[in-house]
N, C-alpha and C positions, 0 to 999 in steps of 0.2 A: 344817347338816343333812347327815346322814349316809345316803349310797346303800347300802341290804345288797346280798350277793352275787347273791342271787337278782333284786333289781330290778337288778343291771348284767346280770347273765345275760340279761334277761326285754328290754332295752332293746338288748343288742349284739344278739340275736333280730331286733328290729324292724328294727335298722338293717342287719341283714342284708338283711333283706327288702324296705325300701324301694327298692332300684337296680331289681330282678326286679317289682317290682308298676308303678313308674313305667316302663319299658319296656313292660309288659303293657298299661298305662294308653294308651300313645303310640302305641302299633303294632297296636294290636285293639279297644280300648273308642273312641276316637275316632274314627278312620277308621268302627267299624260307627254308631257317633249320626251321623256325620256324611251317611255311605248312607242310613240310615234319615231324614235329614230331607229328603235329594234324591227319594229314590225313593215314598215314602211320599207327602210331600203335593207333587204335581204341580200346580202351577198354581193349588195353594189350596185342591183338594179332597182329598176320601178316595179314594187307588185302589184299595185294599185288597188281595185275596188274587187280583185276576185275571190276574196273570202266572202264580204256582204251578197255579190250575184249567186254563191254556191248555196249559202243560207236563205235569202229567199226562193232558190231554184227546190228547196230541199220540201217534201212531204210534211215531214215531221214538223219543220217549223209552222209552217202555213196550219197544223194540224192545230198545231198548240198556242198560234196568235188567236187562229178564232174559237179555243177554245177560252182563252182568255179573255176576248171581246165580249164573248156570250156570256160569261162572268159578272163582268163590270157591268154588260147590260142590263141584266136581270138582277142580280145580287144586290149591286150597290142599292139600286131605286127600293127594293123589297124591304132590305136593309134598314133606311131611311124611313119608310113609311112603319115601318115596325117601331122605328126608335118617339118618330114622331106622337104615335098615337099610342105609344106607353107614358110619353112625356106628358099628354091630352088627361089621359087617366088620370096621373097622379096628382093632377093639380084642378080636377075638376069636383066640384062637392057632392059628394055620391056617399050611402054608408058603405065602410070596410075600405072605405080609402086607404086606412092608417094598416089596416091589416098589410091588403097589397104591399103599402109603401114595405112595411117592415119585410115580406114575403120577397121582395126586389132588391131590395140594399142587403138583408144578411147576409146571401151569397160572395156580398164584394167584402162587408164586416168580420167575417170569421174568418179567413187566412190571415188577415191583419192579426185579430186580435188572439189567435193561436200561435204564432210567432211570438208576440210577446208574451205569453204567458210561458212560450218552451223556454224564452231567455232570462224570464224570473227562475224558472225552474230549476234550467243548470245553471245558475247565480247564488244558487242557494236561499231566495229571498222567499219564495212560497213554502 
Protein backbone atom coordinates (compact mmCIF):
# COMPACT_ATOMS: atom_id res chain seq x y z
CA UNK A 1 0.00 0.00 0.00
CA UNK A 2 1.01 3.19 -1.13
CA UNK A 3 1.05 6.64 1.26
CA UNK A 4 0.12 9.84 -1.39
CA UNK A 5 1.88 13.02 -0.73
CA UNK A 6 -0.88 14.68 0.64
CA UNK A 7 -1.49 11.80 3.30
CA UNK A 8 2.54 12.11 4.26
CA UNK A 9 1.94 15.83 4.29
CA UNK A 10 -1.42 15.52 6.42
CA UNK A 11 0.56 12.78 8.91
CA UNK A 12 4.19 14.67 9.15
CA UNK A 13 1.33 17.53 10.19
CA UNK A 14 0.22 15.46 12.97
CA UNK A 15 3.39 14.36 14.03
CA UNK A 16 4.36 17.81 14.14
CA UNK A 17 1.94 18.48 16.55
CA UNK A 18 2.01 15.62 18.78
CA UNK A 19 5.23 16.83 20.99
CA UNK A 20 3.30 20.71 21.45
CA UNK A 21 -0.30 18.92 22.25
CA UNK A 22 1.49 16.10 24.77
CA UNK A 23 3.22 19.00 26.55
CA UNK A 24 -0.07 20.98 26.52
CA UNK A 25 -1.62 17.67 27.84
CA UNK A 26 1.18 17.43 30.88
CA UNK A 27 1.60 20.86 32.04
CA UNK A 28 -2.16 22.38 31.79
CA UNK A 29 -4.95 19.60 31.16
CA UNK A 30 -3.61 17.49 34.11
CA UNK A 31 -2.55 19.56 36.75
CA UNK A 32 -6.17 21.69 36.02
CA UNK A 33 -8.44 17.75 36.45
CA UNK A 34 -6.26 17.09 38.92
CA UNK A 35 -7.28 20.87 40.91
CA UNK A 36 -10.47 20.24 39.91
CA UNK A 37 -10.78 16.92 41.67
CA UNK A 38 -8.95 18.29 45.04
CA UNK A 39 -10.65 21.53 45.26
CA UNK A 40 -14.16 20.65 43.79
CA UNK A 41 -15.21 17.72 45.92
CA UNK A 42 -13.86 18.38 49.45
CA UNK A 43 -14.63 15.57 51.67
CA UNK A 44 -17.12 14.01 49.27
CA UNK A 45 -19.26 16.85 48.91
CA UNK A 46 -20.16 19.71 46.44
CA UNK A 47 -18.50 23.01 47.45
CA UNK A 48 -19.33 24.71 44.45
CA UNK A 49 -18.77 28.52 43.49
CA UNK A 50 -18.36 29.80 47.30
CA UNK A 51 -14.83 30.65 47.12
CA UNK A 52 -15.40 32.91 43.77
CA UNK A 53 -18.87 34.61 45.61
CA UNK A 54 -16.43 35.19 48.91
CA UNK A 55 -13.86 36.98 46.44
CA UNK A 56 -16.06 39.06 44.78
CA UNK A 57 -18.06 39.76 48.04
CA UNK A 58 -14.52 40.76 49.37
CA UNK A 59 -13.38 44.81 49.69
CA UNK A 60 -9.99 44.21 48.95
CA UNK A 61 -10.77 42.47 45.64
CA UNK A 62 -13.25 44.99 44.17
CA UNK A 63 -10.37 47.55 45.50
CA UNK A 64 -7.67 46.02 43.50
CA UNK A 65 -9.69 45.05 40.14
CA UNK A 66 -10.35 48.65 39.74
CA UNK A 67 -7.45 49.59 40.69
CA UNK A 68 -6.15 47.56 37.87
CA UNK A 69 -8.82 48.72 35.40
CA UNK A 70 -7.74 52.36 36.11
CA UNK A 71 -4.28 50.90 35.13
CA UNK A 72 -4.90 49.41 31.90
CA UNK A 73 -7.17 52.39 31.27
CA UNK A 74 -4.75 55.08 31.60
CA UNK A 75 -1.36 53.40 31.32
CA UNK A 76 -1.64 51.20 28.65
CA UNK A 77 -3.18 54.21 25.95
CA UNK A 78 -0.33 56.84 27.50
CA UNK A 79 1.97 54.16 27.09
CA UNK A 80 1.28 53.69 23.42
CA UNK A 81 0.95 57.19 22.53
CA UNK A 82 4.51 57.69 24.28
CA UNK A 83 5.92 54.67 22.32
CA UNK A 84 4.16 55.99 19.17
CA UNK A 85 5.53 59.54 18.94
CA UNK A 86 9.02 58.61 20.05
CA UNK A 87 8.70 56.09 16.99
CA UNK A 88 7.28 59.58 14.97
CA UNK A 89 10.60 61.20 16.17
CA UNK A 90 13.08 58.97 15.12
CA UNK A 91 12.32 58.47 11.87
CA UNK A 92 11.16 61.96 11.03
CA UNK A 93 14.09 64.38 9.21
CA UNK A 94 14.60 66.93 11.82
CA UNK A 95 18.60 67.85 12.86
CA UNK A 96 19.94 65.73 16.17
CA UNK A 97 17.90 63.02 15.00
CA UNK A 98 20.98 60.89 15.19
CA UNK A 99 21.77 62.41 18.47
CA UNK A 100 18.24 61.38 20.07
CA UNK A 101 18.52 58.10 18.23
CA UNK A 102 21.91 57.35 19.80
CA UNK A 103 20.59 59.26 23.40
CA UNK A 104 17.52 56.29 23.12
CA UNK A 105 19.21 53.04 22.06
CA UNK A 106 22.37 53.39 24.46
CA UNK A 107 20.46 52.74 27.49
CA UNK A 108 19.21 49.31 25.83
CA UNK A 109 23.42 49.04 24.30
CA UNK A 110 25.28 49.27 27.44
CA UNK A 111 24.09 46.20 29.62
CA UNK A 112 24.63 44.28 26.42
CA UNK A 113 27.77 45.37 25.69
CA UNK A 114 29.00 45.37 29.61
CA UNK A 115 28.22 41.82 29.91
CA UNK A 116 30.48 41.14 27.34
CA UNK A 117 33.16 42.92 27.97
CA UNK A 118 32.84 41.46 32.11
CA UNK A 119 32.98 37.96 30.25
CA UNK A 120 36.15 38.96 28.20
CA UNK A 121 37.49 39.90 31.25
CA UNK A 122 37.17 37.01 33.54
CA UNK A 123 38.25 34.83 30.17
CA UNK A 124 41.33 36.38 30.54
CA UNK A 125 40.97 37.79 26.92
CA UNK A 126 41.03 41.68 27.63
Amino acid sequence: MTISLKNKETLTGFAYLLLPLAGFAVFYVVPFLLMLQRTVMAGGRWVGFAQYVSVLNSEAFRLAAWNTFRFIGLGVPMVMGLALATALVLNMKIRGKDGFRAAFVLPLVLPAAGGVMLDYAVAGVV
